[in-house]
PATI-778095 format. One record per atom (N, C-alpha, C): residue number from 1; x, y, z. Coordinates in steps of 0.001 Angstrom, whole numbers. Each point is the difference from the previous one (the first is absolute). Layout:
<pts>
> resi, px, py, pz
> NUM, X, Y, Z
...
</pts>
This chain:
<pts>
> resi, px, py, pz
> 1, 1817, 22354, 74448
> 1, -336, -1253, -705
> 1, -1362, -510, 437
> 2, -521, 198, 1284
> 2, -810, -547, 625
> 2, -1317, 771, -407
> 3, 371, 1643, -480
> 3, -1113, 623, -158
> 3, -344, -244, -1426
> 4, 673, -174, -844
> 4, 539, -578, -1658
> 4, -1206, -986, 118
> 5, 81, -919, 632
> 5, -584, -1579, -91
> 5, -1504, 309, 816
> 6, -131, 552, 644
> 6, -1620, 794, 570
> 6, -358, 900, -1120
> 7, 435, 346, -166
> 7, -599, 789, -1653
> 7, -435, -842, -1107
> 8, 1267, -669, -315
> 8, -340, -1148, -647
> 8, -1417, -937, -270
> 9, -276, -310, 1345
> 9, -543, -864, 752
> 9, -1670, 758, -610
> 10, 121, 749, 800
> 10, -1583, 1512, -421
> 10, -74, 100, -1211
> 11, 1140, 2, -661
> 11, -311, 529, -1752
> 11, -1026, -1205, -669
> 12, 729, -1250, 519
> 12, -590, -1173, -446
> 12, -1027, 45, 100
> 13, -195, -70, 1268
> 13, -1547, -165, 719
> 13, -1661, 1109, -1007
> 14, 1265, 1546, 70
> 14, -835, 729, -699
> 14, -587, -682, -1513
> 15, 1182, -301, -580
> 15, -440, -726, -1420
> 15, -1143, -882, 249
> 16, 364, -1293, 571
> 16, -509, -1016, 335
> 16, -1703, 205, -171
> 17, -10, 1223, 672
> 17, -1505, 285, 554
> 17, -167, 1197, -1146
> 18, 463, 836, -473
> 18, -482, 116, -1451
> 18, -13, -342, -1188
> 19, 607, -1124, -159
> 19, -338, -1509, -847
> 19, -1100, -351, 504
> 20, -271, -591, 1053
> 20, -1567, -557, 171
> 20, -1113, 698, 323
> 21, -35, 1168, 279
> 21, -1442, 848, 368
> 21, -375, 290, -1655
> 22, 1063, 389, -697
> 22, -1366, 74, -1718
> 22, -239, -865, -908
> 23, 192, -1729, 725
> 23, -889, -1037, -318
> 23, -1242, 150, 416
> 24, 306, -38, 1480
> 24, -1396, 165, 678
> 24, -1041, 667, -542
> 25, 606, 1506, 38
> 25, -879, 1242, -363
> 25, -150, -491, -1288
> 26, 963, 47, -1312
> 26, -547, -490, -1050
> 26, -1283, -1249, -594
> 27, 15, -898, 999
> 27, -871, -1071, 178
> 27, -1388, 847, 89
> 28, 336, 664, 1252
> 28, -1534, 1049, 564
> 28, -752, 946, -1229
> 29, 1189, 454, -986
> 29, -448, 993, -684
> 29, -517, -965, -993
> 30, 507, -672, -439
> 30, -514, -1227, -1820
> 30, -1047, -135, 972
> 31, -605, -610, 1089
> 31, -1291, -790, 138
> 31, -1346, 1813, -45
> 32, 421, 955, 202
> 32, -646, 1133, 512
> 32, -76, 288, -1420
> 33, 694, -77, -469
> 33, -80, 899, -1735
> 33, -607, -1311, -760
> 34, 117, -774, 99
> 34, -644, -1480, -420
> 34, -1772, 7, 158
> 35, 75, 485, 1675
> 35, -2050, -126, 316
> 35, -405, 1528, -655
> 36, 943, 1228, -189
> 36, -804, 1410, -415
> 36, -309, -272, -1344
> 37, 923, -1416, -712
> 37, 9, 495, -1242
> 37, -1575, -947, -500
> 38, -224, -1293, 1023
> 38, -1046, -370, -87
> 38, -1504, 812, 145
> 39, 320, 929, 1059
> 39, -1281, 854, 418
> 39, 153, 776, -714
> 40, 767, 855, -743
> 40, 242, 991, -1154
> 40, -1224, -424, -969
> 41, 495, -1157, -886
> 41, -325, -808, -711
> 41, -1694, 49, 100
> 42, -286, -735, 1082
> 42, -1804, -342, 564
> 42, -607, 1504, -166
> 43, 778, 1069, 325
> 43, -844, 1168, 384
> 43, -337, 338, -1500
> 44, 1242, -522, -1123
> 44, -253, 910, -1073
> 44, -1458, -955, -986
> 45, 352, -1365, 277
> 45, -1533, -950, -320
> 45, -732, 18, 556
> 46, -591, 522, 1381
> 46, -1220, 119, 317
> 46, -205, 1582, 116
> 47, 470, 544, -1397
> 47, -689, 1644, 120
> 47, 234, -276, -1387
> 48, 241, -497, -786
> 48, -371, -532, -1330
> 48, -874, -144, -687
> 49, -741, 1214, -1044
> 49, -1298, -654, -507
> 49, 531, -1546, -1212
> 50, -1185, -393, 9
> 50, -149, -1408, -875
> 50, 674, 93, -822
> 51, 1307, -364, -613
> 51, 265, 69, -1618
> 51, 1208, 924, -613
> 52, 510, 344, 1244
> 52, 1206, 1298, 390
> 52, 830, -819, -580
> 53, 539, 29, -1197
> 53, 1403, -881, 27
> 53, 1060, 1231, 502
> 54, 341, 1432, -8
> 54, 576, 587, 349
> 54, 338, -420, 1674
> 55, -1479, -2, 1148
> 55, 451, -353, 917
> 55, 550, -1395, 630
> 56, -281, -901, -1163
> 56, 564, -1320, 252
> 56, 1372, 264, -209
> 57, 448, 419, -1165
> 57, 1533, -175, -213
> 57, 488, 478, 1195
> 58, -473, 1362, 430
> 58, 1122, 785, 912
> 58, -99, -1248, 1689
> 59, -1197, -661, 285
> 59, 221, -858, 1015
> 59, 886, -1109, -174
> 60, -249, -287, -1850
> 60, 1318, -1509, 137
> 60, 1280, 1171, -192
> 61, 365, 1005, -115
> 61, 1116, 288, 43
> 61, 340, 755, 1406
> 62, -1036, 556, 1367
> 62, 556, -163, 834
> 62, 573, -1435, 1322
> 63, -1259, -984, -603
> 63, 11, -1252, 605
> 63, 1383, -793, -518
> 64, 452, -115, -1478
> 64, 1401, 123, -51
> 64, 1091, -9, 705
> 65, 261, 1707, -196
> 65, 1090, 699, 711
> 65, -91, -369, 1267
> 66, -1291, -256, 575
> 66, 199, -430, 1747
> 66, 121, -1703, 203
> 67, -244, -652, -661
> 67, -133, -1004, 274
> 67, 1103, -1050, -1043
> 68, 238, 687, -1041
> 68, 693, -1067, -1264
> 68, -905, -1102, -567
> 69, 44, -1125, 210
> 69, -699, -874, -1207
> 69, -872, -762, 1383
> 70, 14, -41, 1102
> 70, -729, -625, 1048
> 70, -1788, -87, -207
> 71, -363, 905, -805
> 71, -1838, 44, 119
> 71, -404, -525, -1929
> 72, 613, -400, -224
> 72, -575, -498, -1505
> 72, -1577, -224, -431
> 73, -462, -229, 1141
> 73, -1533, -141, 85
> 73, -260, 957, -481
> 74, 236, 1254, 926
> 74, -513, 1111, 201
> 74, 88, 921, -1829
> 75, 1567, -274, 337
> 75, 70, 596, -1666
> 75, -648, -287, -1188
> 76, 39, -1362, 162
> 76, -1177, -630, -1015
> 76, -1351, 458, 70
> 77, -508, 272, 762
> 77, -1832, 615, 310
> 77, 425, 1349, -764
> 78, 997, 746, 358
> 78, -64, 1234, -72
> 78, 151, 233, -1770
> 79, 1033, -862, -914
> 79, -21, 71, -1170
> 79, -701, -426, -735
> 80, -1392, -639, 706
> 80, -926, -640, -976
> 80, -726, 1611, -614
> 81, -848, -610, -819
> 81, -909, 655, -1195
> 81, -1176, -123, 267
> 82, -673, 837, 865
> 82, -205, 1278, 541
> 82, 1010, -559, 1553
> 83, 514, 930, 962
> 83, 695, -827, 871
> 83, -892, -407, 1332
> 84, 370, -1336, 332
> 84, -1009, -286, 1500
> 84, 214, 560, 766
> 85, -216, 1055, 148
> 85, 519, 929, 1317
> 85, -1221, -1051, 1424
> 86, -1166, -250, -163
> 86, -461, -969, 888
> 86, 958, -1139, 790
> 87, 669, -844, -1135
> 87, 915, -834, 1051
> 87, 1240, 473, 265
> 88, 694, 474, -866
> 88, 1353, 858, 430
> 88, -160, 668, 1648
> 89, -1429, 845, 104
> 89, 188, 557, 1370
> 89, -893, -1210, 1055
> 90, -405, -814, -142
> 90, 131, -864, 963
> 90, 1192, -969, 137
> 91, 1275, 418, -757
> 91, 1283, -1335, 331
> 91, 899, 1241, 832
> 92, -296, 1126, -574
> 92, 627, 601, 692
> 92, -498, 464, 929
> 93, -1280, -8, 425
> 93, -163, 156, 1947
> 93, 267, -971, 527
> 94, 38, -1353, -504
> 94, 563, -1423, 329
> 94, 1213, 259, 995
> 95, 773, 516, -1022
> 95, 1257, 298, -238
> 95, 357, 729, 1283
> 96, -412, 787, -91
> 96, 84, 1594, 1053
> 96, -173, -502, 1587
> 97, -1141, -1353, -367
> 97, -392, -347, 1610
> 97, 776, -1157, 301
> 98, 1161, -582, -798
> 98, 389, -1303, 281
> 98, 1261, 1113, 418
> 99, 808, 677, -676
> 99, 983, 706, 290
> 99, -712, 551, 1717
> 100, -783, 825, 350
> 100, -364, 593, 1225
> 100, -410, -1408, 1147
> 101, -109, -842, -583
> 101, -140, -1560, 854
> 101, 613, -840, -342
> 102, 1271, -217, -10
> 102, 784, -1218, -85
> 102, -306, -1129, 496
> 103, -535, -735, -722
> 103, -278, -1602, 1392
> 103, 1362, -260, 358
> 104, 361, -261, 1371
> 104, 1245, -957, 642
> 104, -638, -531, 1131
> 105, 632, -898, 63
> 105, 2, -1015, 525
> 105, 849, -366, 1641
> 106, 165, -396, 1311
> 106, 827, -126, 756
> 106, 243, -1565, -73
> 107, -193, -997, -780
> 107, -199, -954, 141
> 107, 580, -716, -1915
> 108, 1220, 340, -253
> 108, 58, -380, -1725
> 108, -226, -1576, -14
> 109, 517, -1006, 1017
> 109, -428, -1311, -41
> 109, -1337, -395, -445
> 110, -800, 1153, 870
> 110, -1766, -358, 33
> 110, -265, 221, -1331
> 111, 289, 1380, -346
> 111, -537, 629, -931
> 111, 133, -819, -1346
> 112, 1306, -851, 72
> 112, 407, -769, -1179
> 112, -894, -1425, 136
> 113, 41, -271, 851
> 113, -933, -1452, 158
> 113, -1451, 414, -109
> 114, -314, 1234, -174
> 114, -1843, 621, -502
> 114, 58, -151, -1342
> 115, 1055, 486, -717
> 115, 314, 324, -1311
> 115, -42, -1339, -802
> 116, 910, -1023, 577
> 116, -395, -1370, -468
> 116, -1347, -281, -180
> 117, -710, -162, 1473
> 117, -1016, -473, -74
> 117, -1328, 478, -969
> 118, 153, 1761, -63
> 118, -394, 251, -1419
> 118, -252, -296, -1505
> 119, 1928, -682, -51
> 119, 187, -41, -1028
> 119, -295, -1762, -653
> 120, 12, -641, 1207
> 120, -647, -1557, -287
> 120, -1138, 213, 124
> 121, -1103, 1222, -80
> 121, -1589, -349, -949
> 121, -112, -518, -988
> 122, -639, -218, -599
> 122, -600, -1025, -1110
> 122, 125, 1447, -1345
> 123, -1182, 1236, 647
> 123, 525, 1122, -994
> 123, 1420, -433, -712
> 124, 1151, 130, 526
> 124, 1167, 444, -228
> 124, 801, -1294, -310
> 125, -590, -809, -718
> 125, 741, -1463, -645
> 125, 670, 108, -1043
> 126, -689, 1088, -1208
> 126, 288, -6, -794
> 126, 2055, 506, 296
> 127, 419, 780, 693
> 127, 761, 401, 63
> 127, 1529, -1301, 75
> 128, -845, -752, 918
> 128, 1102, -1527, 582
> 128, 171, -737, -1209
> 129, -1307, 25, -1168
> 129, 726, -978, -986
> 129, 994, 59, -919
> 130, 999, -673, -360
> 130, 632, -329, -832
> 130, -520, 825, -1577
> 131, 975, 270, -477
> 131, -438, 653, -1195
> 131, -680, -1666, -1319
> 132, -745, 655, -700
> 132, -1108, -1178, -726
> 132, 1115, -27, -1364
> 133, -517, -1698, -754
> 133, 791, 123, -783
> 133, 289, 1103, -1527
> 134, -1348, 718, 257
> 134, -184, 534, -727
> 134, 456, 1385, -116
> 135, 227, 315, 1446
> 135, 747, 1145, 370
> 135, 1481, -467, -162
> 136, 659, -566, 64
> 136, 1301, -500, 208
> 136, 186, 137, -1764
> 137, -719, -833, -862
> 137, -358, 355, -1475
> 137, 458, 1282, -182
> 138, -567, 800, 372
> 138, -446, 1379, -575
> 138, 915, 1088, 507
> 139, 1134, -770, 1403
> 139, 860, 638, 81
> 139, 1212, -487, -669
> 140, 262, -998, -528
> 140, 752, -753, -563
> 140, 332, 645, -1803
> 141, -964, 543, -590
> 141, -658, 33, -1329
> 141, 285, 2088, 245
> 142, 178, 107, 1324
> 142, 288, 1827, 372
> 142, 1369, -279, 79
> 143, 503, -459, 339
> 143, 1832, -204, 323
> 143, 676, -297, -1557
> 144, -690, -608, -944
> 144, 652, -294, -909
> 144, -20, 1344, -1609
> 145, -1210, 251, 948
> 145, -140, 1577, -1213
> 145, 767, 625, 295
> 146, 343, 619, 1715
> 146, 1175, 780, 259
> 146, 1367, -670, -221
> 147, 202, -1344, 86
> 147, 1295, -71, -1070
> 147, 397, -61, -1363
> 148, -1478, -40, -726
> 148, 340, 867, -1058
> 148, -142, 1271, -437
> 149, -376, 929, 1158
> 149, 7, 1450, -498
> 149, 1538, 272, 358
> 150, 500, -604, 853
> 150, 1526, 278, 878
> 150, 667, -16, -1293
> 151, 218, -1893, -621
> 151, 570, 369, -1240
> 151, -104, 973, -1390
> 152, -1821, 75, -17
> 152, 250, 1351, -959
> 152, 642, 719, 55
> 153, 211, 545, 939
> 153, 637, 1483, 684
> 153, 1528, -72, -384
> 154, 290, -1179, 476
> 154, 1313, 143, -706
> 154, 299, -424, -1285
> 155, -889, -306, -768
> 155, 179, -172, -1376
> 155, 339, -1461, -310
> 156, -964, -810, -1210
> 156, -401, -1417, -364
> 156, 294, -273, -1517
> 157, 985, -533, -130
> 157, 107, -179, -1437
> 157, 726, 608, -687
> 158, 361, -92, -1278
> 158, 1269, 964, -374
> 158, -671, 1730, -360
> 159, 519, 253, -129
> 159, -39, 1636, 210
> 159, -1119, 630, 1344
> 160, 100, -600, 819
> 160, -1268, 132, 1341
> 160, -1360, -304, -600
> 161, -342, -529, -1413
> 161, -1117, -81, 195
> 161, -743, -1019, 649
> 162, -879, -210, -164
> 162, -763, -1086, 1036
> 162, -636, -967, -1156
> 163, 288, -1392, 189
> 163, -672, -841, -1337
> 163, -1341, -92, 456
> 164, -946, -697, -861
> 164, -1126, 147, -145
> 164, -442, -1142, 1043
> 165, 619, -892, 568
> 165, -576, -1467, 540
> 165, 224, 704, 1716
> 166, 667, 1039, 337
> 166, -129, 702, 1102
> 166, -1329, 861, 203
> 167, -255, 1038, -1003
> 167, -949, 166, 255
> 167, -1436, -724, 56
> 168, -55, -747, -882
> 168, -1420, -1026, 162
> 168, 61, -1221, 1522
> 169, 1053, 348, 396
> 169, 203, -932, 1486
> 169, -620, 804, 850
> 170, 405, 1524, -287
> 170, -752, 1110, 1034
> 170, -1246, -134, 287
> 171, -175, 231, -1494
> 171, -1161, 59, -720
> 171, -1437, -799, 918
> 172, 618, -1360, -266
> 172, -472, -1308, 374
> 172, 92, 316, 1822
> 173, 280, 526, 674
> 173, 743, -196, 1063
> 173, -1506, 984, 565
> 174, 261, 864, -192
> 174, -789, 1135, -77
> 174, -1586, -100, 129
> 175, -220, -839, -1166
> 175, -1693, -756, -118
> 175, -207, -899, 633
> 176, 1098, -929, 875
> 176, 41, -1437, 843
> 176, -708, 1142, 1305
> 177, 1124, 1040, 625
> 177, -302, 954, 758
> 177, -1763, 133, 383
> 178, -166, 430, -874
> 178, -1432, 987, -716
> 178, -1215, -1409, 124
> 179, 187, -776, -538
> 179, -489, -1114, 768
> 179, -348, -878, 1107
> 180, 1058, 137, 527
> 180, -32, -347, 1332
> 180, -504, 722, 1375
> 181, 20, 1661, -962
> 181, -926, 829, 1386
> 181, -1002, 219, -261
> 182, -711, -440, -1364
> 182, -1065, 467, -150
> 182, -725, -2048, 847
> 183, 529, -811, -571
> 183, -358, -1194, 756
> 183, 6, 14, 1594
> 184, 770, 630, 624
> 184, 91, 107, 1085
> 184, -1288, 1042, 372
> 185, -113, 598, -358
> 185, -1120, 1438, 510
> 185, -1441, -1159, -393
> 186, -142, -511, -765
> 186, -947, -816, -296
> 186, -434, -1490, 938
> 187, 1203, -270, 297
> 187, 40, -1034, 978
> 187, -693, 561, 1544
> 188, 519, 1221, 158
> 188, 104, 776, 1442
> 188, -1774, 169, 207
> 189, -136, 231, -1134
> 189, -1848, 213, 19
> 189, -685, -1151, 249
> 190, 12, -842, -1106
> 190, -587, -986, 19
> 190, 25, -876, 1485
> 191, 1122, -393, 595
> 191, 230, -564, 1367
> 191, -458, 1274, 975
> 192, -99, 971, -238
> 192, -556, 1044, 1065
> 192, -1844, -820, -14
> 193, -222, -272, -1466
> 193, -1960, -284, 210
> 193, 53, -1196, 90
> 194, 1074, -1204, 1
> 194, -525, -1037, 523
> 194, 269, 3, 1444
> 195, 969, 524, 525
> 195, 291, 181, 1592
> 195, -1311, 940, 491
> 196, -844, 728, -514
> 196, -1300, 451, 676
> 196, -1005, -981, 57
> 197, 11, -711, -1135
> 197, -571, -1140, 103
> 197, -120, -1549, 726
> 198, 1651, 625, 847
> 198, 362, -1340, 728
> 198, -699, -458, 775
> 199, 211, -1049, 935
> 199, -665, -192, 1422
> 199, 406, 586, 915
> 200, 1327, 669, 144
> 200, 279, 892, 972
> 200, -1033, 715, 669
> 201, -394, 96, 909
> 201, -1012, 1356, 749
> 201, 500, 889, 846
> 202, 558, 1649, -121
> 202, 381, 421, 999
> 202, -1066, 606, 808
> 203, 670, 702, 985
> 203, -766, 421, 1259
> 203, -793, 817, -686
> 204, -1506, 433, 833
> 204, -545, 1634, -596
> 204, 258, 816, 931
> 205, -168, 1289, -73
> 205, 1037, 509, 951
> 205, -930, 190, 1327
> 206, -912, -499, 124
> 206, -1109, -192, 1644
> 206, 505, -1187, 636
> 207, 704, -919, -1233
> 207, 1150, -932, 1001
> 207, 1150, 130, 720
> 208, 330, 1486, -785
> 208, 1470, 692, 529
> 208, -326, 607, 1101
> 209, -1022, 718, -60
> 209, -355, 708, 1674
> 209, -259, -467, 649
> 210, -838, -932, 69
> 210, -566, -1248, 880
> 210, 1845, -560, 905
> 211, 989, -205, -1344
> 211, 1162, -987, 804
> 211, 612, 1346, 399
> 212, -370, 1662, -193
> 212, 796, 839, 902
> 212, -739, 220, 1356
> 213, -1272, -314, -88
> 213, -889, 251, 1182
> 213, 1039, -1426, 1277
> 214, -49, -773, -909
> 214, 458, -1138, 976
> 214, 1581, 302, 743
> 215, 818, 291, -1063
> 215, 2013, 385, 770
> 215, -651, 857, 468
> 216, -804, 1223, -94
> 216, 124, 1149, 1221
> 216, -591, -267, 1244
> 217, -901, -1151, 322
> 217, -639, -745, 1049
> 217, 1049, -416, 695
> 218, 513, -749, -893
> 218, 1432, -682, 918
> 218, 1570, 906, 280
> 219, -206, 1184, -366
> 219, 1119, 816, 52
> 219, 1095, 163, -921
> 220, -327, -684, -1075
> 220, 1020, -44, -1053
> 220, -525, 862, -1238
> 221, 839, 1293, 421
> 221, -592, 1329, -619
> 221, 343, 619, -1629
> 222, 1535, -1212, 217
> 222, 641, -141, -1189
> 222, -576, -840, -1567
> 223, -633, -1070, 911
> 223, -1006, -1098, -1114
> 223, -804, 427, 85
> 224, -435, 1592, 701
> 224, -2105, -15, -253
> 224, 518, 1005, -1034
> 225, 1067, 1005, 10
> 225, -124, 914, -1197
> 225, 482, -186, -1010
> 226, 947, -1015, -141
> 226, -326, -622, -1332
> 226, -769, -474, -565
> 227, -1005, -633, 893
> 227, -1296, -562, -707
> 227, -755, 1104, -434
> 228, 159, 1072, 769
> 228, -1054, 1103, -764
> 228, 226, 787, -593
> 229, 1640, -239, -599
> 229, 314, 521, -1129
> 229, -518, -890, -869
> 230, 185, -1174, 135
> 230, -283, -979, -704
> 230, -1608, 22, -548
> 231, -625, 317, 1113
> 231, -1687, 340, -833
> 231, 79, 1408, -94
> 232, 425, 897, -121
> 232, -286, 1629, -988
> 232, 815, -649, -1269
> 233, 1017, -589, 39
> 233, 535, -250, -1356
> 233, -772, -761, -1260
> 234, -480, -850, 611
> 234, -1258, -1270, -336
> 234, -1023, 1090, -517
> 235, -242, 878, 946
> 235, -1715, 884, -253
> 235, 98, 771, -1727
> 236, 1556, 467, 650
> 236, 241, 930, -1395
> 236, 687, -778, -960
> 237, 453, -982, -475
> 237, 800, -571, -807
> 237, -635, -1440, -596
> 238, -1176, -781, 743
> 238, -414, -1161, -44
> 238, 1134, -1249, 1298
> 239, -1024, -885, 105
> 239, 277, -1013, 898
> 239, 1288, -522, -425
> 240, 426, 184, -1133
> 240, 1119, -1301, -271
> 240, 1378, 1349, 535
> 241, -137, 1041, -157
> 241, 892, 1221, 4
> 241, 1213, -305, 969
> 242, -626, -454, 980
> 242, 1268, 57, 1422
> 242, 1206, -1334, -551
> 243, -827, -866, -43
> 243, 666, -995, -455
> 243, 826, -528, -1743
> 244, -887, 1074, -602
> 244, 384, -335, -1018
> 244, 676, 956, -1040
> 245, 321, 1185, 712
> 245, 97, 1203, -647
> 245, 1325, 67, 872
> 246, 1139, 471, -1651
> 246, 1135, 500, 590
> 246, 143, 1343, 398
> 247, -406, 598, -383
> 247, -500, 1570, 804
> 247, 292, -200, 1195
> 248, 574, 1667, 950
> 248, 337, -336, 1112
> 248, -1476, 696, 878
> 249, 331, -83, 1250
> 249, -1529, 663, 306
> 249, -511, 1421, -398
> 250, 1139, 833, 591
> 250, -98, 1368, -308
> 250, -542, 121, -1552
> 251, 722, -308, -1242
> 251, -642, -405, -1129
> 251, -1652, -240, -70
> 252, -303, -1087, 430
> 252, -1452, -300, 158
> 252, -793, 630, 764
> 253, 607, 1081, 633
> 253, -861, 762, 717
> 253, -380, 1157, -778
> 254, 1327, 203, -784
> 254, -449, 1255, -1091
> 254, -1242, 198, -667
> 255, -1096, -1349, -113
> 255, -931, -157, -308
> 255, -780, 708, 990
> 256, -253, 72, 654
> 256, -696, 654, 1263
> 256, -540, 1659, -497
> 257, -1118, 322, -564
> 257, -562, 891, 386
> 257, 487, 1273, -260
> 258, 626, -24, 1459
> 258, 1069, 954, 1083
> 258, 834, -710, 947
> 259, 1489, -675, -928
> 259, 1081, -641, 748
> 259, 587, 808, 1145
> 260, 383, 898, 157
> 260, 194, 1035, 1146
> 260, -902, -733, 1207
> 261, -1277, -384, -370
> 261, -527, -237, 1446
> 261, -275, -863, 447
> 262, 975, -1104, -792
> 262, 878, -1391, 17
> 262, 1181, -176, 1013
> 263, 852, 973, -87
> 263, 872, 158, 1025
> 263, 58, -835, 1475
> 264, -854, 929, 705
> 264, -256, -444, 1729
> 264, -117, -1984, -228
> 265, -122, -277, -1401
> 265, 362, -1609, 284
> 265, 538, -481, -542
> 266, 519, 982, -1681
> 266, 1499, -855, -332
> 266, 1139, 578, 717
> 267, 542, 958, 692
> 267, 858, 135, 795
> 267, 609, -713, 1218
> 268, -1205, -278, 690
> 268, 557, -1062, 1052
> 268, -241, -1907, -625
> 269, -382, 212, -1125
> 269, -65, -832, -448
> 269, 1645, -250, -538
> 270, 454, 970, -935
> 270, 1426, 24, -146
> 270, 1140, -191, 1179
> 271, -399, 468, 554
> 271, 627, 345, 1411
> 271, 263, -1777, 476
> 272, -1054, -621, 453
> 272, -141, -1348, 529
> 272, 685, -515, -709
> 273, -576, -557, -1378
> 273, 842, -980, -557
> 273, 1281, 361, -808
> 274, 258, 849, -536
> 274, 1121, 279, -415
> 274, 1026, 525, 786
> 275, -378, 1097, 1317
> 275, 1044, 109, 806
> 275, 405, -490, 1291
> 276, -1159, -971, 377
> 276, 270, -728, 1107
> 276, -822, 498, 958
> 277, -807, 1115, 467
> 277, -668, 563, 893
> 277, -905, -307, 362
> 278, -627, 102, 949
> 278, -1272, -731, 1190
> 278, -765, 1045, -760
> 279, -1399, -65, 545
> 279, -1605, 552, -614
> 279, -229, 254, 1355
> 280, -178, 1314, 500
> 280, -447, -170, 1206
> 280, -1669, 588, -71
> 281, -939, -141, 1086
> 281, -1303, -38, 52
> 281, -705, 1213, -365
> 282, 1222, 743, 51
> 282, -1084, 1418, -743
> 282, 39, 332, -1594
> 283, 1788, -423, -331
> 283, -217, -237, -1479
> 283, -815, -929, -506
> 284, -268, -1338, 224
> 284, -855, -866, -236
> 284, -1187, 307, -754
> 285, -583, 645, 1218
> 285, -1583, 839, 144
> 285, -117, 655, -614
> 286, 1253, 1284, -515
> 286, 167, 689, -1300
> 286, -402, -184, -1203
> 287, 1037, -1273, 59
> 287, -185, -770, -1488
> 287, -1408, -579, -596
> 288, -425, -1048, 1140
> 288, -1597, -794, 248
> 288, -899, 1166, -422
> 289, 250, 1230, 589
> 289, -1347, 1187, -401
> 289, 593, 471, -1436
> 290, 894, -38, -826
> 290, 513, 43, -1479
> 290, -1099, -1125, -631
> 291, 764, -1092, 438
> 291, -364, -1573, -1137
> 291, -1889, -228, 566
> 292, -62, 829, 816
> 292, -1911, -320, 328
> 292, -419, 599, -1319
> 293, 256, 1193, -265
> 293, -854, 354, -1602
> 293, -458, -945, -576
> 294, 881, -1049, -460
> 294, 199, -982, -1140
> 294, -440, -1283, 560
> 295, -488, -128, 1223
> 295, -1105, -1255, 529
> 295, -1322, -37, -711
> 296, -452, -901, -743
> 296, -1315, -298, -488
> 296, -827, -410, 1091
> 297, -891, 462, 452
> 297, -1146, -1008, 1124
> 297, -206, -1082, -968
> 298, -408, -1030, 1017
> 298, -122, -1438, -614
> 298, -2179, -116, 590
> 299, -109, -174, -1402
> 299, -1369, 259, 135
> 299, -346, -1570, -524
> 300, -642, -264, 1502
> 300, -1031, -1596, -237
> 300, -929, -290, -1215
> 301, 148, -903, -659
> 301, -1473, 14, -1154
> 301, -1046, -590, 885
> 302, -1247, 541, -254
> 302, -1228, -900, 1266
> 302, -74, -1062, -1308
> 303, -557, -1113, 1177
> 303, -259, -1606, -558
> 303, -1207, 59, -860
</pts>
């Protein structure tokens, strides 16, 4: 009986533990077949001449199979007419190097109280407001078309047809729609050139280095490289960019030249404020010899 119940005991155990080792392993294999199917993908767009739709398809159909619906970007570049194989293979070295560098964090408290403080910039307001009445309109005027396509569907009127005062509601519904985004896209402009016109003045970005020259004086390595993200972003995007542009940095860096050699200062730039991490004095110096390119000398006018 005793050996019955020790057997027992092992059989379990055996299960137990081959129930959970091909989560694990399975976990290991989706993320491994997940990054080949990304680098698959990159190898077949950057050996791509210009205009291959043959080699585009076969990358959105191995990026696909490895990945499922996760890179939509990517797919989209790739099905355009002729395909961008240019940005497709820079999201996917993105890609390749965020997978081979995970930012984490030892600190999720910190890292979350960076993330705030991010996210209460002035950039990123638009996000906190309340939807406008005009949006609320226009979703209001979308909810009521889909309850009358619901009832089409099931049939309006005697013999399912649909009377005529339904469709001209659509109708009507439809052009209220069509109105309101073309007013809106019109609005968005117009307040874009009187807000250039405002009194607002932002920084130029010899003000941004100047206030990174100053936190790295005082040891605060975290506020000098944001500031000098803050002036390469400014250099390449215009003064109002940092502040006024919902773009994230990496984004605005894409402007750059050669973003690749952006890195050595949006990385620990990412690193700091989004994952909580110190700047220590040699990355710093890294970065500072990056964002020096993009320093203008400040040249005196004689009197």
């Amino acid at each position: 009986m005793t050996r019955r119940l020790f057997s027992g005991v092992l059989l379990a155990a055996a299960i137990a533990i081959a129930v959970s080792l091909p989560v694990s392993v399975a976990a290991d294999s989706t993320a491994t077949l997940y990054r080949q199917a990304v680098a698959d993908a990159l190898a077949i767009v950057e050996n791509a001449q210009p205009g291959d739709v043959t080699a585009a398809r076969h990358a959105v159909q191995v990026l696909v199979d490895g990945t499922g619906n996760t890179q939509p970007e990517v797919v989209s570049d790739l099905r355009e007419s002729p395909p961008d194989f240019k940005d497709a293979a820079f999201r996917l070295r993105a890609l390749l190097d965020a997978i081979d560098n995970p930012a984490t964090t030892s600190d999720p408290e910190l890292a979350h109280s960076r993330l705030q403080q991010v996210m209460a910039m002035h950039r990123y307001d638009d996000l906190h407001k309340p939807a406008s009445f005009l949006e609320r309109l226009s979703q209001w005027i979308q909810d009521r078309i889909n309850e009358f396509l619901k009832a089409m569907a099931n049939g309006i009127g005697p013999g399912g047809v649909v009377p005529a005062w339904v469709v001209y509601t659509i109708a009507l519904a439809v052009m209220s729609v069509v109105a309101i985004v073309v007013f809106r896209s019109a609005r968005g402009r117009l307040a874009g050139e009187f807000a250039a016109s405002g009194p607002v003045r932002p920084q130029a970005p010899a003000d941004y280095f100047a206030e990174a020259d100053r936190m790295a004086a005082k040891g605060d390595r975290v506020a000098a490289i944001r500031a000098l993200c803050a002036a390469v972003a400014a250099t390449l995007a215009g003064e109002r960019t940092w502040e006024g542009s919902p773009l994230t940095v990496r984004e605005i860096f894409r402007r750059a030249p050669d973003p690749a050699s952006l890195n050595p200062l949006l990385r620990p730039f990412e690193a700091a404020v989004y994952g909580g991490r110190e700047v220590d004095e040699k990355t710093y110096e890294q970065a500072a010899a990056v964002a020096a390119r993009f320093r203008t000398p400040v040249v005196e006018k004689a009197a």
